[in-house]
PDB file of N, CA, C, O and CB in Angstrom:
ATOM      1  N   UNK A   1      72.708  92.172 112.282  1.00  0.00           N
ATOM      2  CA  UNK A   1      73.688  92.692 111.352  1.00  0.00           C
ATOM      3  C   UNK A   1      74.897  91.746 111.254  1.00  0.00           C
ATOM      4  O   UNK A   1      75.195  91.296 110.147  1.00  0.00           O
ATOM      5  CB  UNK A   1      74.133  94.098 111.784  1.00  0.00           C
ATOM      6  N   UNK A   2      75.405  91.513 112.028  1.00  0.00           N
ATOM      7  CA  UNK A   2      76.153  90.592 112.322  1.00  0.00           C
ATOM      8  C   UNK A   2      76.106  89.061 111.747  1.00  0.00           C
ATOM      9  O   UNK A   2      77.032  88.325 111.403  1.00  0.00           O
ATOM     10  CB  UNK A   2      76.031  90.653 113.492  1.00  0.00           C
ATOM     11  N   UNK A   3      74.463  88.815 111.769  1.00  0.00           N
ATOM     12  CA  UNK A   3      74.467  87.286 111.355  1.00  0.00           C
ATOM     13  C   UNK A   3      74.345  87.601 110.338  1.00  0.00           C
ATOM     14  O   UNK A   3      74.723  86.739 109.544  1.00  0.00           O
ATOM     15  CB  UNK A   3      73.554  86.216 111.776  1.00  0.00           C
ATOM     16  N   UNK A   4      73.870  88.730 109.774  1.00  0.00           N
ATOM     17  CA  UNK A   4      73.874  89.041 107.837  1.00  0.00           C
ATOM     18  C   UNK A   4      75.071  88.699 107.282  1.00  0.00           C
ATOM     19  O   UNK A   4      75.074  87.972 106.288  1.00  0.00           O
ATOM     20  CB  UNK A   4      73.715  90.753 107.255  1.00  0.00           C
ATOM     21  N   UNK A   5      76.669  89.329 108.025  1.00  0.00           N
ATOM     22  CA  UNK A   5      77.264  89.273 107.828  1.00  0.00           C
ATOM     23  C   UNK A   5      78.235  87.834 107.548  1.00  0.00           C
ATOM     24  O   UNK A   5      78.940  87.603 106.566  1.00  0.00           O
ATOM     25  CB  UNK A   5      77.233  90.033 108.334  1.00  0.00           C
ATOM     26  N   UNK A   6      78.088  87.282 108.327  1.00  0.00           N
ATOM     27  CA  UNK A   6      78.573  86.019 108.427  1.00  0.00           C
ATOM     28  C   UNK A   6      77.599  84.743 107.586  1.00  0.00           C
ATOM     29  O   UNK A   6      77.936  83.566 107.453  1.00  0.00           O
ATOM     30  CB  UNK A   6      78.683  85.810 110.016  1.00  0.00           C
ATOM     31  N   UNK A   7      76.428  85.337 107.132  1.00  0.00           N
ATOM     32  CA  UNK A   7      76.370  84.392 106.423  1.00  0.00           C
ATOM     33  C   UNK A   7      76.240  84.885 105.013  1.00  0.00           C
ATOM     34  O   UNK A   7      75.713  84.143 104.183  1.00  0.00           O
ATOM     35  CB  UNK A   7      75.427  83.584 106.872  1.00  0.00           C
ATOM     36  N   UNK A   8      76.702  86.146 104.649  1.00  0.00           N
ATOM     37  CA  UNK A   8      77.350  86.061 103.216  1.00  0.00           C
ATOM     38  C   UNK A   8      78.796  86.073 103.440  1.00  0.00           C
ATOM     39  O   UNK A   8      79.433  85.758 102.435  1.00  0.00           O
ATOM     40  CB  UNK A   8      76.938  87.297 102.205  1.00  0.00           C
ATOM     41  N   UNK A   9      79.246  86.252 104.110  1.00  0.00           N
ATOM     42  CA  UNK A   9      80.994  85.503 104.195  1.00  0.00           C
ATOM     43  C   UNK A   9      80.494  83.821 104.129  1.00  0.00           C
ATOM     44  O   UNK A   9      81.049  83.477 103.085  1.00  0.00           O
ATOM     45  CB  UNK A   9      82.145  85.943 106.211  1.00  0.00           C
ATOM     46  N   UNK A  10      80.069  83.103 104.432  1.00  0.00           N
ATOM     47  CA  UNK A  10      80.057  81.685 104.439  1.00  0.00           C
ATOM     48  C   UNK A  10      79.360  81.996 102.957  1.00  0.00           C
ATOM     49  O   UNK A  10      80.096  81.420 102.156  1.00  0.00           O
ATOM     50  CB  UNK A  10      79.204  80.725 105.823  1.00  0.00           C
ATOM     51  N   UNK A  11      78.425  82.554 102.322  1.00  0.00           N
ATOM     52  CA  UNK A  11      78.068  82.255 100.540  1.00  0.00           C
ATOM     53  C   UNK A  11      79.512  82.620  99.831  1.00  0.00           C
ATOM     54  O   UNK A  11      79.725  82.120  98.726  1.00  0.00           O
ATOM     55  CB  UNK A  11      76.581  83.535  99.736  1.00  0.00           C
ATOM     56  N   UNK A  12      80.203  83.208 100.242  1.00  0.00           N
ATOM     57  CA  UNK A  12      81.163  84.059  99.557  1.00  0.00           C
ATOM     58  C   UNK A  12      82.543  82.718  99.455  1.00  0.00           C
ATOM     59  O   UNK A  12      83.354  82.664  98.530  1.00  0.00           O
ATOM     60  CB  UNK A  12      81.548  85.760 100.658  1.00  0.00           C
ATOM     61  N   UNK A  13      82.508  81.919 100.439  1.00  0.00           N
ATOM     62  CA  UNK A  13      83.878  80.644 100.279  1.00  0.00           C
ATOM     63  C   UNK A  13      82.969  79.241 100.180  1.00  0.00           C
ATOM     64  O   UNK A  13      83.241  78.227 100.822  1.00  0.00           O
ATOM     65  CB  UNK A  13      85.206  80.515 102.037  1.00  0.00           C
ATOM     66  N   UNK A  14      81.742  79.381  99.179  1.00  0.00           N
ATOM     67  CA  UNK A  14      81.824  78.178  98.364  1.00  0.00           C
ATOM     68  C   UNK A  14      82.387  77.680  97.063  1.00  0.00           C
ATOM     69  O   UNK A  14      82.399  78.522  96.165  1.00  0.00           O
ATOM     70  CB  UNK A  14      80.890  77.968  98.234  1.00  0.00           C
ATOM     71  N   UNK A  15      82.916  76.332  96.737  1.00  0.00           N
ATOM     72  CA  UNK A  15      83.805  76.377  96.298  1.00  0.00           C
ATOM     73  C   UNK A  15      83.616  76.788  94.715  1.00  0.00           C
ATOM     74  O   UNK A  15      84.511  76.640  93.883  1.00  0.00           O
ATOM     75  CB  UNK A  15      84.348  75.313  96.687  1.00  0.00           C
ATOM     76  N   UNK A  16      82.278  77.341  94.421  1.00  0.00           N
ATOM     77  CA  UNK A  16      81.779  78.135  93.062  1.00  0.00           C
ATOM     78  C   UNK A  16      82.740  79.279  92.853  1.00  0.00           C
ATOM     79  O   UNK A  16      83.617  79.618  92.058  1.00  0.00           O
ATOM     80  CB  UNK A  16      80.167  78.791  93.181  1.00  0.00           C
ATOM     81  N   UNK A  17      81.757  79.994  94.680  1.00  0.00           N
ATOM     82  CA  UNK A  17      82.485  81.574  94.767  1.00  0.00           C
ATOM     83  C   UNK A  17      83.916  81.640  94.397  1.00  0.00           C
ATOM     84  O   UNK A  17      84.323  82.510  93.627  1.00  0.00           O
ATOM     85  CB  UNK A  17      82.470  82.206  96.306  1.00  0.00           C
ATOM     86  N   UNK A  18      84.820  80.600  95.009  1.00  0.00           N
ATOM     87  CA  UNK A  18      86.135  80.689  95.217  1.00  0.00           C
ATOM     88  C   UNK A  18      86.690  80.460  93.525  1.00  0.00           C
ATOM     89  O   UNK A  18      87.481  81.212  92.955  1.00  0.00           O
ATOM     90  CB  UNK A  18      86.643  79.501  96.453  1.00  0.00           C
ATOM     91  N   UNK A  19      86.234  79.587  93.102  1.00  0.00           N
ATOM     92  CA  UNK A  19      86.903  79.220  91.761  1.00  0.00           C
ATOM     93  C   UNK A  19      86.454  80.703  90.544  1.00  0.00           C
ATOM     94  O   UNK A  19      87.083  81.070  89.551  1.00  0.00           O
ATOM     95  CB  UNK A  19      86.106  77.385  91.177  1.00  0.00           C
ATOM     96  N   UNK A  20      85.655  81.052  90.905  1.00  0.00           N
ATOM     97  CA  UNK A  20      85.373  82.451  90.093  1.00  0.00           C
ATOM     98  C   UNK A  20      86.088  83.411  90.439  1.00  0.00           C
ATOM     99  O   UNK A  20      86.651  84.085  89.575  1.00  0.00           O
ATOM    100  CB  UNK A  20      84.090  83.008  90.188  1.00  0.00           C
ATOM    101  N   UNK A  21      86.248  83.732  91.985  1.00  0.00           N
ATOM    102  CA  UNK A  21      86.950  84.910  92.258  1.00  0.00           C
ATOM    103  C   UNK A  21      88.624  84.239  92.164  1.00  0.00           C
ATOM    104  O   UNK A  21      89.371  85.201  92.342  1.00  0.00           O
ATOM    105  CB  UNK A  21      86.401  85.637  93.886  1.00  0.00           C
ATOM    106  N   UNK A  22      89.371  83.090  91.975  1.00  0.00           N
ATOM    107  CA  UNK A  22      90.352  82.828  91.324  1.00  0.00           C
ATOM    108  C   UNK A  22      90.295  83.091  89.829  1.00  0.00           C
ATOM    109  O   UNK A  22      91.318  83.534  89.308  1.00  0.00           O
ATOM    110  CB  UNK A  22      90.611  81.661  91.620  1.00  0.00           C
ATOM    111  N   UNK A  23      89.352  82.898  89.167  1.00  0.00           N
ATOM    112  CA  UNK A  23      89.565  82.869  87.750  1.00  0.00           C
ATOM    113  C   UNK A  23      89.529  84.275  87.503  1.00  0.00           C
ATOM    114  O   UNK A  23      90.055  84.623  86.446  1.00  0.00           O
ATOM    115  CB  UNK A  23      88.541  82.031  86.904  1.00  0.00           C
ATOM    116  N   UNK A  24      89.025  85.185  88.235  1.00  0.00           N
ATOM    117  CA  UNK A  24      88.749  86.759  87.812  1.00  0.00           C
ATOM    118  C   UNK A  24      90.017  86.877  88.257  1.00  0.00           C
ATOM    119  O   UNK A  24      90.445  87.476  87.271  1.00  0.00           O
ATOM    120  CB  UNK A  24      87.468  87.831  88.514  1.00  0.00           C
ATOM    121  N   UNK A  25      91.213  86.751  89.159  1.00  0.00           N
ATOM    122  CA  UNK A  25      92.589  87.173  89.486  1.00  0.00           C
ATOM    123  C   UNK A  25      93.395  86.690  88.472  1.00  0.00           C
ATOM    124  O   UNK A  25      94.400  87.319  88.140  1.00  0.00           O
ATOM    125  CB  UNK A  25      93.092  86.708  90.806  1.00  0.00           C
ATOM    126  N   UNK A  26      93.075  85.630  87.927  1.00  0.00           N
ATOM    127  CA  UNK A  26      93.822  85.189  86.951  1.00  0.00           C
ATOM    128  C   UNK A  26      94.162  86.103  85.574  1.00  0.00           C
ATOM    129  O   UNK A  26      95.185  86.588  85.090  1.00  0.00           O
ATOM    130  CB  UNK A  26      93.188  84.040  86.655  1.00  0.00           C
ATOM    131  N   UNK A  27      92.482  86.059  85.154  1.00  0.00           N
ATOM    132  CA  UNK A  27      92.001  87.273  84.109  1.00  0.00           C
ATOM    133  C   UNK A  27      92.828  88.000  84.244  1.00  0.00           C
ATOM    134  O   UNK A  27      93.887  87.812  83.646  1.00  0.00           O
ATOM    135  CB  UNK A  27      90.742  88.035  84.231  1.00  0.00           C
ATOM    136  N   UNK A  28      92.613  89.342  85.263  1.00  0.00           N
ATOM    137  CA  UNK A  28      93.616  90.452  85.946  1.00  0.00           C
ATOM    138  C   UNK A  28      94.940  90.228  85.508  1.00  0.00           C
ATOM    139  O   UNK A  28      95.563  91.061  84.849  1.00  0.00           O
ATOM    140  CB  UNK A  28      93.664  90.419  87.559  1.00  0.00           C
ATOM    141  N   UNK A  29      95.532  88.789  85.958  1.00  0.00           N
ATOM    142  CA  UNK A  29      96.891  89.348  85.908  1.00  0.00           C
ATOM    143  C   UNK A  29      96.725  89.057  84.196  1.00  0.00           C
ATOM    144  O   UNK A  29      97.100  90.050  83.573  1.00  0.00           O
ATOM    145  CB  UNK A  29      98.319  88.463  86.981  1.00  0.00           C
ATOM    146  N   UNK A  30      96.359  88.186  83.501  1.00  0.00           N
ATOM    147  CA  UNK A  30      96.805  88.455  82.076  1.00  0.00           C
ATOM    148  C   UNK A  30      96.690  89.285  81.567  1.00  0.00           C
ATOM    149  O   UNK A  30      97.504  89.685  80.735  1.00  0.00           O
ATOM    150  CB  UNK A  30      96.512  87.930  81.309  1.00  0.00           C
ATOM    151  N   UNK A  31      95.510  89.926  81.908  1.00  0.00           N
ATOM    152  CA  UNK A  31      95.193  91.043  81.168  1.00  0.00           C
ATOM    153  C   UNK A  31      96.387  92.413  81.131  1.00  0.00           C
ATOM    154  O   UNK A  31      96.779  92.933  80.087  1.00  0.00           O
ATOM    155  CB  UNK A  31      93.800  91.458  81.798  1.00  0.00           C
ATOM    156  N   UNK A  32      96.743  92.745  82.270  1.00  0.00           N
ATOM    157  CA  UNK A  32      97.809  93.360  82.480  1.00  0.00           C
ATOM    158  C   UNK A  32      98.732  92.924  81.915  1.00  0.00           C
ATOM    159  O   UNK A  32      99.261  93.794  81.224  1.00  0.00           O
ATOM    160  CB  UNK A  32      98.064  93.482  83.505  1.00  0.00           C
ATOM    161  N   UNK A  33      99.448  91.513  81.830  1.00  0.00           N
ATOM    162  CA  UNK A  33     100.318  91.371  81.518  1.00  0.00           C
ATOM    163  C   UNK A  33     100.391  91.137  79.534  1.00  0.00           C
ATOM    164  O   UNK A  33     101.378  90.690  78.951  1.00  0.00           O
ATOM    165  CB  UNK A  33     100.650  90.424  82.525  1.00  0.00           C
ATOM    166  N   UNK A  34      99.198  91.541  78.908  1.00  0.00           N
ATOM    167  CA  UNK A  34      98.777  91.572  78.020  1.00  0.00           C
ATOM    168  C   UNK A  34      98.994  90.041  77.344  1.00  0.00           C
ATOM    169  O   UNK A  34      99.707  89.855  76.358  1.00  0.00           O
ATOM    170  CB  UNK A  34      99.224  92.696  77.510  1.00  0.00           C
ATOM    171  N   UNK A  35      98.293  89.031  78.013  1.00  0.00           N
ATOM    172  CA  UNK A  35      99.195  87.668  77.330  1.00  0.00           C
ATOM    173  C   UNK A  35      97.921  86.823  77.730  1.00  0.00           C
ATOM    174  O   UNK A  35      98.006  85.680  78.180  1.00  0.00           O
ATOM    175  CB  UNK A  35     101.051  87.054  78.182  1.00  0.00           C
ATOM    176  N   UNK A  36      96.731  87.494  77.521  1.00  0.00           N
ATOM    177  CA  UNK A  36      95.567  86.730  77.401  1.00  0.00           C
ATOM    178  C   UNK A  36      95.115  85.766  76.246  1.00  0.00           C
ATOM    179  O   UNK A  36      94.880  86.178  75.110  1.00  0.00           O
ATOM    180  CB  UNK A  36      94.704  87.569  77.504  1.00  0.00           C
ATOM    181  N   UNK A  37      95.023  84.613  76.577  1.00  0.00           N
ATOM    182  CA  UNK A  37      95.091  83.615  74.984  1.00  0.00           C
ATOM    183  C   UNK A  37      93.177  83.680  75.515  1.00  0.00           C
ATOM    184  O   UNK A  37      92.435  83.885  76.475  1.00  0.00           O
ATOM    185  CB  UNK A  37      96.413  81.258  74.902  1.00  0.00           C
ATOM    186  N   UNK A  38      93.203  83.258  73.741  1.00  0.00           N
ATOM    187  CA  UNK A  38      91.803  83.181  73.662  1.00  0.00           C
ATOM    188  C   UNK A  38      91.259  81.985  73.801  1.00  0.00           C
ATOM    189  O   UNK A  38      90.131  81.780  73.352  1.00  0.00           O
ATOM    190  CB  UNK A  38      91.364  83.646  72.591  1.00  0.00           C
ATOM    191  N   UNK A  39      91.927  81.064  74.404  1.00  0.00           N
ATOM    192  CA  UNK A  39      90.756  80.081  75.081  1.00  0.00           C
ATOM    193  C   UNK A  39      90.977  80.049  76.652  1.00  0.00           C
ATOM    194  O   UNK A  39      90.593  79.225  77.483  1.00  0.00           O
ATOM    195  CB  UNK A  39      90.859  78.380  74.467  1.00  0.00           C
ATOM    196  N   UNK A  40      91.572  80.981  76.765  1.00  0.00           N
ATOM    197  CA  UNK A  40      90.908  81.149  78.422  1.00  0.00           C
ATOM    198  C   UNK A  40      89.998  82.204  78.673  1.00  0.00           C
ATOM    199  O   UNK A  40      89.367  82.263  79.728  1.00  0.00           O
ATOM    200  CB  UNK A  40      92.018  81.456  79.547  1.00  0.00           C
ATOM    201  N   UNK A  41      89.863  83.275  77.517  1.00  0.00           N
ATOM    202  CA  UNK A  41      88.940  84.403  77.317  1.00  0.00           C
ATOM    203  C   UNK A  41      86.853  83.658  77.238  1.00  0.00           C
ATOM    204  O   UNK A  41      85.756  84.082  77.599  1.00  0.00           O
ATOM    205  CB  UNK A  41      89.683  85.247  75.473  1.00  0.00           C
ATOM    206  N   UNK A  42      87.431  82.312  76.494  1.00  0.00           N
ATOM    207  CA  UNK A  42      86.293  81.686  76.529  1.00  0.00           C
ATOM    208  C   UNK A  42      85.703  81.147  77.258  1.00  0.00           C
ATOM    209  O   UNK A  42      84.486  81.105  77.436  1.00  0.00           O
ATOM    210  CB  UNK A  42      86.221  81.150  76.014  1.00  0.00           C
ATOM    211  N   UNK A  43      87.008  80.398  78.053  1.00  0.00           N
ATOM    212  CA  UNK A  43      86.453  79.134  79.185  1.00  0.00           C
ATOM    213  C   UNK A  43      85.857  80.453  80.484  1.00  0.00           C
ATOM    214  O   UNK A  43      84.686  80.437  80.865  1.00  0.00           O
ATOM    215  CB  UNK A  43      88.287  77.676  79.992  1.00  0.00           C
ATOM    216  N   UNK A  44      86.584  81.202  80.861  1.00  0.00           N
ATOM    217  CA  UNK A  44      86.612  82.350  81.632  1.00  0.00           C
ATOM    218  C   UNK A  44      84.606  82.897  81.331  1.00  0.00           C
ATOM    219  O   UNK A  44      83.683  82.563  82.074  1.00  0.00           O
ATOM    220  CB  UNK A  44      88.161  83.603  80.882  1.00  0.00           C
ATOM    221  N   UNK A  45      84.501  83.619  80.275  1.00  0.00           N
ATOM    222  CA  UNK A  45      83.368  84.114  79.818  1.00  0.00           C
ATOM    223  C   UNK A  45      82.149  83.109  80.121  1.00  0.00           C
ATOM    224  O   UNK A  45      81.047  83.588  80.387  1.00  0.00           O
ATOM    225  CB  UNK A  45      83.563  84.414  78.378  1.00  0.00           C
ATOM    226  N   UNK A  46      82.321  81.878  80.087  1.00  0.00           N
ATOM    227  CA  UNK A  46      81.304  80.208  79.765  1.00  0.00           C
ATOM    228  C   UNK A  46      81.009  80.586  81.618  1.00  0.00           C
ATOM    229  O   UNK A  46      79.915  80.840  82.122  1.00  0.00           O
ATOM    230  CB  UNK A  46      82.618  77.902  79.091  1.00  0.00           C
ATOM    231  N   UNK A  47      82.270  80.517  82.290  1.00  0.00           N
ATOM    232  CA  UNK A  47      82.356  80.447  83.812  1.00  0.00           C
ATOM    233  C   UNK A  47      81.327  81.896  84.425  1.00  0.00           C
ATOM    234  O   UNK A  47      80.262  82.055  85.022  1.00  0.00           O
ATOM    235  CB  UNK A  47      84.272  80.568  84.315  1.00  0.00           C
ATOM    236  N   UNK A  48      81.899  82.338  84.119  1.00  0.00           N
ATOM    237  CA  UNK A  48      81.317  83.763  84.502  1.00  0.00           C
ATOM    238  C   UNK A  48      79.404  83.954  84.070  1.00  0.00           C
ATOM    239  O   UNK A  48      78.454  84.526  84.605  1.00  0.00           O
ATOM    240  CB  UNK A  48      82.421  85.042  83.429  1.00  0.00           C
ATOM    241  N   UNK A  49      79.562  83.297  83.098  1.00  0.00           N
ATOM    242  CA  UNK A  49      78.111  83.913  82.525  1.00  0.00           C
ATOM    243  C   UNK A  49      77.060  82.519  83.492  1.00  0.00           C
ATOM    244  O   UNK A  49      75.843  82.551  83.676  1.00  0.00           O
ATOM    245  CB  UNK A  49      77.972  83.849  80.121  1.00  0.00           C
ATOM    246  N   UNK A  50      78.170  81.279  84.013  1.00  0.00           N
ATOM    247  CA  UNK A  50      76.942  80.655  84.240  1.00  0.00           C
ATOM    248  C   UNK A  50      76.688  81.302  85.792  1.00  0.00           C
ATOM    249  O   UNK A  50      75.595  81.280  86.358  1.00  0.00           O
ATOM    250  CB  UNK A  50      77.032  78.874  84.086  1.00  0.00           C
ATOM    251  N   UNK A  51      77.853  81.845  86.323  1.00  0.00           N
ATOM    252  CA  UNK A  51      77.488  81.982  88.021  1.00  0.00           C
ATOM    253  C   UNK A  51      76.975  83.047  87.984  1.00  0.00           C
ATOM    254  O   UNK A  51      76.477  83.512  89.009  1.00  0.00           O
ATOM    255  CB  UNK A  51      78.615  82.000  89.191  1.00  0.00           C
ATOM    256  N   UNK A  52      76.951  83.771  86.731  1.00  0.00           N
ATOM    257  CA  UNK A  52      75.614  85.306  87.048  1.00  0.00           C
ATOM    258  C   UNK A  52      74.327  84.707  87.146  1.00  0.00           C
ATOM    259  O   UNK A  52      73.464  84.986  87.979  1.00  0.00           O
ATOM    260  CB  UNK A  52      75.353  86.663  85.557  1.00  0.00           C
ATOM    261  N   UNK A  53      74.249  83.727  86.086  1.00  0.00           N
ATOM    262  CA  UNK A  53      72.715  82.874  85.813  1.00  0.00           C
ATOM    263  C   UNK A  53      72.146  82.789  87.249  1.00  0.00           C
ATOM    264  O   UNK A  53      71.355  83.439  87.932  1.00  0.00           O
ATOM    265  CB  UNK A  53      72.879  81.061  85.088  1.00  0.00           C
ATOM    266  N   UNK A  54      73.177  81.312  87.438  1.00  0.00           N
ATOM    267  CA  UNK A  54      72.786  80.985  88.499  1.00  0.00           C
ATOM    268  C   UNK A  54      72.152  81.699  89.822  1.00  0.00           C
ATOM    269  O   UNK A  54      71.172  81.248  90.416  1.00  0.00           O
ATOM    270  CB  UNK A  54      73.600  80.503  88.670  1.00  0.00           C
ATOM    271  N   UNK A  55      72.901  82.953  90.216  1.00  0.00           N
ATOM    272  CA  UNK A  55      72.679  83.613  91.030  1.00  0.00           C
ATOM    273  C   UNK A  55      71.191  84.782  90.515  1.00  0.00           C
ATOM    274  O   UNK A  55      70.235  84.845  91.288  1.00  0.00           O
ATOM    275  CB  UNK A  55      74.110  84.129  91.351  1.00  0.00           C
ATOM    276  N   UNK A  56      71.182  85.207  89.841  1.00  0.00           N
ATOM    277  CA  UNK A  56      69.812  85.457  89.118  1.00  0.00           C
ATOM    278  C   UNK A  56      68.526  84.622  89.462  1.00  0.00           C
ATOM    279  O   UNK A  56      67.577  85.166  90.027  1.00  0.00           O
ATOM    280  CB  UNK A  56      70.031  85.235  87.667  1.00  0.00           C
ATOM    281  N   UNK A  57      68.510  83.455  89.155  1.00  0.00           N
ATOM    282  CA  UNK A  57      68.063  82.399  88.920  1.00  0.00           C
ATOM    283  C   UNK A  57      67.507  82.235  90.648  1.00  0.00           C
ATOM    284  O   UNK A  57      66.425  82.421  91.205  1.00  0.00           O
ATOM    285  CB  UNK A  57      69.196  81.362  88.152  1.00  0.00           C
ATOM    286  N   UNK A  58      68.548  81.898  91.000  1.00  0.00           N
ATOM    287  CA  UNK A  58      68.102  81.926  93.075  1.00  0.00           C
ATOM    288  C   UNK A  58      67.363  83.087  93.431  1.00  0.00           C
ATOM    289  O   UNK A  58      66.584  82.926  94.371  1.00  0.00           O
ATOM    290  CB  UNK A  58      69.646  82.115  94.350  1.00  0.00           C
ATOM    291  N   UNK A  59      67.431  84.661  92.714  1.00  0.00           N
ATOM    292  CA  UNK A  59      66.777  85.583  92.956  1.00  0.00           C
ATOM    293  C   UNK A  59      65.797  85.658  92.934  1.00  0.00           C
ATOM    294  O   UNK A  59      65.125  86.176  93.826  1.00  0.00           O
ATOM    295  CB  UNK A  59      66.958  86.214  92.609  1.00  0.00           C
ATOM    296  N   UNK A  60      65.160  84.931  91.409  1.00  0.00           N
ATOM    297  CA  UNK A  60      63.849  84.488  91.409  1.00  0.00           C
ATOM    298  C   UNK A  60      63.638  85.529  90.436  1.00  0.00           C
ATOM    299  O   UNK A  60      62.519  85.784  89.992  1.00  0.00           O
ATOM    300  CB  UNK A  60      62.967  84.417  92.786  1.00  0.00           C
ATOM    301  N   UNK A  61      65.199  86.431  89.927  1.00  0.00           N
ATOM    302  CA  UNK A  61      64.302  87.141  88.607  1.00  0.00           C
ATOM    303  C   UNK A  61      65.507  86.768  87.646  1.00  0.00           C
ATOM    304  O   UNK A  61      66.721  86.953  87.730  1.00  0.00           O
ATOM    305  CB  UNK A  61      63.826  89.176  88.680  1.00  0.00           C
ATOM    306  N   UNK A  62      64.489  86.019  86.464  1.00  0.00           N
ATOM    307  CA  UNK A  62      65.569  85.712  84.861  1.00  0.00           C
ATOM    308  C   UNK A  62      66.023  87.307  84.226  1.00  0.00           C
ATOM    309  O   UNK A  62      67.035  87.586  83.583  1.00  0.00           O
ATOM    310  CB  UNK A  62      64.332  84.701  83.208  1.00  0.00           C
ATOM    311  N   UNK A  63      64.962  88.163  84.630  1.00  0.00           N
ATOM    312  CA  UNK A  63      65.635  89.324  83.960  1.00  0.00           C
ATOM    313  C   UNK A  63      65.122  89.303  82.085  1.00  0.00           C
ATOM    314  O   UNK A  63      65.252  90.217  81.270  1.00  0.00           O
ATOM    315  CB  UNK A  63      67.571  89.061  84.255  1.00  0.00           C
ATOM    316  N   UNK A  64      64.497  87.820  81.865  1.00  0.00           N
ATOM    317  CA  UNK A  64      63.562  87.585  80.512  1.00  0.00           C
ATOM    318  C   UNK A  64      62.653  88.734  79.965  1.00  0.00           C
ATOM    319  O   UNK A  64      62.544  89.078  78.788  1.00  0.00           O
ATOM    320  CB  UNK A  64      62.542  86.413  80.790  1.00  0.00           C
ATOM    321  N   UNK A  65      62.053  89.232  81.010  1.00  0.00           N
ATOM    322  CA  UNK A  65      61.032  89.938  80.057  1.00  0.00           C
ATOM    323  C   UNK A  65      60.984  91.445  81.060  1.00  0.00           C
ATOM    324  O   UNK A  65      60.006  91.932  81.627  1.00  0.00           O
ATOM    325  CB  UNK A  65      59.229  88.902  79.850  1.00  0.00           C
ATOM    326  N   UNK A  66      62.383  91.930  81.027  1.00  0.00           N
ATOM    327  CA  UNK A  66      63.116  93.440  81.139  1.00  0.00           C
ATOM    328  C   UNK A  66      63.339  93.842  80.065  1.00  0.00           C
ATOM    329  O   UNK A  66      63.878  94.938  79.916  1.00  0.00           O
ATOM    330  CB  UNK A  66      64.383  93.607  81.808  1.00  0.00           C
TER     331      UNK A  66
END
C-alpha cells in the first residue's frame, strides 16, 4: 500500500503533472477573477486535452470505439 502510494506521488511531480496542475490554478484564479482572455482558454484546453490523451493512451484504452 505504501509503495502504491509513493509511486503515484513520484507520477504526480513530473514536470507534465506539475505544469498542468499549475495551469489548472491559474485557470481557477481567472476564472474567479472573471478576467479569462481567450488565448489562454485555448492554450489551456490544447494542454489539457493532450495530457488526458496521453494518459489514456498509457492505459491502453483510446476510448475510439465506446
Amino acid at each position: 500500500m505504501k509503495e502504491l502510494f509513493l509511486r503515484r506521488l513520484a507520477n504526480l511531480l513530473t514536470v507534465k503533472s506539475l505544469v498542468t496542475i499549475a495551469l489548472t490554478v491559474t485557470f481557477c484564479v481567472l476564472t474567479v477573477k472573471n478576467a479569462l482572455p481567450q488565448d489562454f482558454m485555448t492554450i489551456y484546453s490544447m494542454i489539457i486535452t493532450f495530457y488526458f490523451a496521453v494518459q489514456a493512451s498509457k492505459e491502453g484504452g483510446s476510448g475510439a470505439g465506446v
